[in-house]
N, C-alpha and C positions, 0 to 999 in steps of 0.2 A: 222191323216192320211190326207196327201194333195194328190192333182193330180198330183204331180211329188216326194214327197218326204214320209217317214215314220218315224215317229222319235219315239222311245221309251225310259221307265226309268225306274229305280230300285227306290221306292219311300219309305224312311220308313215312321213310324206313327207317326213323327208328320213334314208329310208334305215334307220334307227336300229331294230333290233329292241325292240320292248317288254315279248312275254310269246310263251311257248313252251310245245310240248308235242310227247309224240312215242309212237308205239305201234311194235306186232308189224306187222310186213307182211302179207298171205296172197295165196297164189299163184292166187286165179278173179279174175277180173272182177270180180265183184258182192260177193266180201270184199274188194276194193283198192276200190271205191265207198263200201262202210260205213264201212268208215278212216277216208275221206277223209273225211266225212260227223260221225261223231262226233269227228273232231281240231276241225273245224271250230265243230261245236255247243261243245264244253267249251270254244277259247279264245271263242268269242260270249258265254257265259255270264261271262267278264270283261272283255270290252271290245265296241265300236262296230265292227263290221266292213260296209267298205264294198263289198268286191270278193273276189273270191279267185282267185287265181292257182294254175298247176299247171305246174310244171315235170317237164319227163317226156324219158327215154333213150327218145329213138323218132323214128319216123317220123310227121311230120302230114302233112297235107295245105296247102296255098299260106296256105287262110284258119286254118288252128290251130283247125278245129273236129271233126277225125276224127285218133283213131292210128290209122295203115297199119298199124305194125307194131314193133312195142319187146321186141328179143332178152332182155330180161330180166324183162318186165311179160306179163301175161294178153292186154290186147289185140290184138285184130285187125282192122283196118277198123270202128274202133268208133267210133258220137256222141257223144264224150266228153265235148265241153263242155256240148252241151242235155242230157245224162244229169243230171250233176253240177248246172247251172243251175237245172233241173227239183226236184234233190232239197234243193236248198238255198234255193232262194229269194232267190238272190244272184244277179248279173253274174259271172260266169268266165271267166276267162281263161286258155287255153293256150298252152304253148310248149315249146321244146325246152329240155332242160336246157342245151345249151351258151350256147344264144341266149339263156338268162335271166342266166345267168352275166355275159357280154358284158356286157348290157344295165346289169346292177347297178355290174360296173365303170365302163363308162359314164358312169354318173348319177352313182356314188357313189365310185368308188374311182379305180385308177391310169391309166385311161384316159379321164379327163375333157381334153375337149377335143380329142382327138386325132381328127383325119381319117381316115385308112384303117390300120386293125388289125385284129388276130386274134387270136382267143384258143384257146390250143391247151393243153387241160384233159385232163392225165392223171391218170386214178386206176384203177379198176378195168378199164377201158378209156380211149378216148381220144375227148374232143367237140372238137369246132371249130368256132367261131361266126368271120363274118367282118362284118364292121362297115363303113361308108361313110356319109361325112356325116350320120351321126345314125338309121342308118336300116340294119336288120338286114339282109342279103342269104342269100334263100332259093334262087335259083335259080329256074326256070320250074314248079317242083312242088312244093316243101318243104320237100326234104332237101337241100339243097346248105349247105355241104360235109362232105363225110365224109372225110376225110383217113387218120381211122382207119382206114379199110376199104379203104384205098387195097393193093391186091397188091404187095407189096415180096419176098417170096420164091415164088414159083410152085412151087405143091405144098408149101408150108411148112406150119407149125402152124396146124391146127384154129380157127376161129374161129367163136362163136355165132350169128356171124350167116349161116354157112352157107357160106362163102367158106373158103380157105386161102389161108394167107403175108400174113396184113393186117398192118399196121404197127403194131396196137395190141396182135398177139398176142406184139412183140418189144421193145415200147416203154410197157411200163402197170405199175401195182401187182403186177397176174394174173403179168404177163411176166417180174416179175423172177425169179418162184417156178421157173415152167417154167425161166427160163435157168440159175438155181442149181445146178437138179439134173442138166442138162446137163453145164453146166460142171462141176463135180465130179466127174462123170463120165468125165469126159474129160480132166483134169487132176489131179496129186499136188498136193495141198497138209498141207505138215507144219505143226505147231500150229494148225490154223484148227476153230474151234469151230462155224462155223457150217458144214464143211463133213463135219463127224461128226455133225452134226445133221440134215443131208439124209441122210446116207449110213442113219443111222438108223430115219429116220421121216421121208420127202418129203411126206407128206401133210400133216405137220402142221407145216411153213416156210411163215410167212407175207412179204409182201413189209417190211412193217414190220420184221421181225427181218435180212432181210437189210442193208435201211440201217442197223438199229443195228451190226449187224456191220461194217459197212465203215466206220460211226464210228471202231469202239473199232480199226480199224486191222486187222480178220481179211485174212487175204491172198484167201478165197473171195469173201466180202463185197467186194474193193474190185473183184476180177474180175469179179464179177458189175456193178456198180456199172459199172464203166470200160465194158462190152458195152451196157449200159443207155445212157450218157453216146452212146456211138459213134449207136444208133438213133435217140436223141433229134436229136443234130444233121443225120443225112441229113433227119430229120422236120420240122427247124425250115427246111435249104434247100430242100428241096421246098414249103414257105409262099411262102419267100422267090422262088421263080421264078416261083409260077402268080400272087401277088399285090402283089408287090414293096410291102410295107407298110411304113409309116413306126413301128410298133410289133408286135414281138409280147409277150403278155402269157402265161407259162405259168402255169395254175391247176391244178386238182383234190389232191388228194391225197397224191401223189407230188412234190410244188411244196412241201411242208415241208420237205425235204430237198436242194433245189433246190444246198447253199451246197455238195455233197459231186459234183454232176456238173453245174452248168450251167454253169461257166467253160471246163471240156475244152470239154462243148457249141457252146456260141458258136464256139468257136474254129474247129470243125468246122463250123459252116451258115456263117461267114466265106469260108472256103475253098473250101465245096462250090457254093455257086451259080454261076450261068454270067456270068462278067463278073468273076469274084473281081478285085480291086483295080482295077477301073477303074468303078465304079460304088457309090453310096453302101448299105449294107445298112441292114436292120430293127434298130433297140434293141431288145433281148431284156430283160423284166423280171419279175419275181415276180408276180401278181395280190395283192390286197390285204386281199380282203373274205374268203378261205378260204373255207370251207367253206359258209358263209351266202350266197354270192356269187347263187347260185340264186331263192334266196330272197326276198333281198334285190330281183332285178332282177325277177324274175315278179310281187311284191307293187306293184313302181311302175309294170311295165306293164299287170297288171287295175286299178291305181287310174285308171288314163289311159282303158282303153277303160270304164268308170264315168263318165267325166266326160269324153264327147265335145266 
């Protein structure tokens, strides 16, 4: 579920998407329930559906049966699984998007088998699922971790979730825009097209256009890029101190472009953690399943709690 779009799938067991569909978001409650509601009816009218899963940018609760609070979704302290259960007729299951993420790699993708990992999913902000022995870790309430929201500049940039200086407002898709027009700002750059294109019209740079830019070699683009690269790896050794993992897996959105900032990266959470060269670090790798990755992991986890 995005703030403009809804995307669902028919996943079987092992993993494999079979049939899709996707509509307009709407910003209440009870239009994000229809949604969800008629996504669901249209793909049951082509296949067997045993479960449905809901991966959602938010806060639950321990058991995944209430959103606290989702900075980008209508809910509030809402029964969102017996709402949904209720109107569907199915078993449902909740989860946080990061944790469904995790989950799917897990099962399906680049972190099969592995012991203690993290999955640190940038896109329009930043999810963090942290994994151990097969087995999600929520913390004592629900939300743990939020690494995103972690205060990295005090009185910094504005962030949705109410906070200023989070690390997602300096490290996400949203952040490369805000850092563009910064940086250009605050920098000469001669021939750079993507930096007359902020100067022009900031509102209409998206963070996609900046990585094409720092593709094709613009000097704004690779600055913006390189400031980006610097965030990401304080972000990857700060994983690396609170949970010394045997794997990090970077996903969401911003992970297509991974091949133009995660080598700087690495070399930076290397360095930055505490013990630099006298202790072994995390492999740092791409996630695998993209964008589906959500999807993928919330469809095998409602198939599981279906067949206790």
């Amino acid at each position: 579920m995005g703030g403009t779009n809804l995307r669902a799938a028919v996943v079987d067991a092992a993993g494999r998407i079979v049939d899709s569909a996707a509509m307009a978001s709407s910003g209440t409650a009870s239009g994000l329930e229809d949604g969800i509601v008629r996504l669901v009816d249209e793909l049951s009218a082509r296949n067997r559906i045993e479960a449905v899963g809901v991966a959602i940018a938010g806060f639950l609760d321990a058991e995944c049966e209430t959103v606290r609070f989702a900075p980008h979704l209508p809910w509030r302290d809402a029964p969102v699984r017996r709402t949904l259960a209720d109107r569907l007729g199915l078993p449902v299951r909740l989860e946080h998007d990061a944790n469904s993420a995790a989950w799917g790699e897990y099962r399906f993708g680049a972190a099969k088998g592995v012991r203690d990992w993290v999955l640190f999913a940038v896109g329009t902000g930043i999810g963090t699922a942290q994994m151990h022995d097969g087995e999600i870790f929520r913390g004592a309430y629900g939300t743990a971790p939020e690494l995103g929201h972690l205060t990295v500049v005090p009185g910094g940039r504005r962030c949705p979730c109410g906070k200023l200086g989070c690390l997602e407002r300096y490290c996400s898709g949203t952040a490369l825009v805000v850092s563009a027009v910064e940086i250009v700002h605050s920098h000469r750059f001669h021939g750079s097209e993507l930096a007359e294109h902020v100067r022009r019209d900031p509102a209409a740079v998206t963070g996609e256009q900046v990585m094409a830019a720092a593709r094709a070699g613009d000097p704004a683009g690779k600055a913006v890029v390189d400031d980006f690269s610097d965030w990401l790896g304080q972000g990857l050794s700060v994983i690396g101190d609170l949970f010394d993992p045997e794997l990090i897996l970077l996903g969401g959105g911003v992970s297509r472009d991974a091949d133009l900032y995660l080598p700087e990266s690495i070399e930076s959470f290397e360095s930055g953690v505490v013990g630099t060269g006298y202790r072994p670090t995390a492999r740092v790798a791409v996630a695998e399943l993209g964008a589906d990755a959500g999807m993928i992991g919330v469809s095998d986890l409602a198939r599981r709690a279906a067949r206790p």
